[in-house]
C-alpha positions as CSV (number, residue, x, y, z in Angstrom):
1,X,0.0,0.0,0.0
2,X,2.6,2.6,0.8
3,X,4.4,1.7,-2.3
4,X,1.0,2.2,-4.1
5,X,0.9,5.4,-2.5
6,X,4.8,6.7,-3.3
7,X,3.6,6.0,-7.0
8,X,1.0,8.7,-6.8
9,X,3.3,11.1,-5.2
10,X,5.4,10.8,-7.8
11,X,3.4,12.4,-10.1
12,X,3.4,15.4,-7.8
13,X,7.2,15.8,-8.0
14,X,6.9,18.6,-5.2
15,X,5.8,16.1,-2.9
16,X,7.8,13.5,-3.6
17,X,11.0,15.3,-3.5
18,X,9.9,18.0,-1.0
19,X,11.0,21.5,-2.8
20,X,8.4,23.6,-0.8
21,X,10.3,26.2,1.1
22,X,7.4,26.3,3.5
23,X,5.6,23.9,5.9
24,X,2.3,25.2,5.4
25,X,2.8,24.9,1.2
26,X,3.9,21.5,1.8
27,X,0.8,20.4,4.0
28,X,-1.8,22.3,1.6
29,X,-0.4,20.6,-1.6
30,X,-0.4,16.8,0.7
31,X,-3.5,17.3,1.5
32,X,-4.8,18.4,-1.9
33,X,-3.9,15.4,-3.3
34,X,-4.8,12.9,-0.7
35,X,-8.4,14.4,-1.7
36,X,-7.8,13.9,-5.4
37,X,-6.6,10.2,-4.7
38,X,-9.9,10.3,-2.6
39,X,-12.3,11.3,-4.4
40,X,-10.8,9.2,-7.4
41,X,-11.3,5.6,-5.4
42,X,-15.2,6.9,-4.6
43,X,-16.0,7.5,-8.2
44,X,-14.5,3.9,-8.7
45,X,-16.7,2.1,-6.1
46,X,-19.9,0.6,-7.2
């Protein structure tokens, strides 16, 4: 599952490399995706 997970974050180099000079960027743009990737696995539910 994390691996799974890293693979997303990939696609968000920011996140997966950590280039935000500030905490609060870094936690909006985590965030932001972790509710793409949710809102993604919703639409896929029956």
């Amino acid at each position: 599952m994390i691996e799974r997970n890293h693979a997303r974050l990939k696609q968000w180099r920011g996140l997966a490399t950590r280039v935000d000079e500030h905490a609060v960027n870094y936690r909006a743009a985590v965030r932001l995706n972790t509710v793409i990737v949710w809102t993604g696995a919703l639409s896929d539910t029956p």
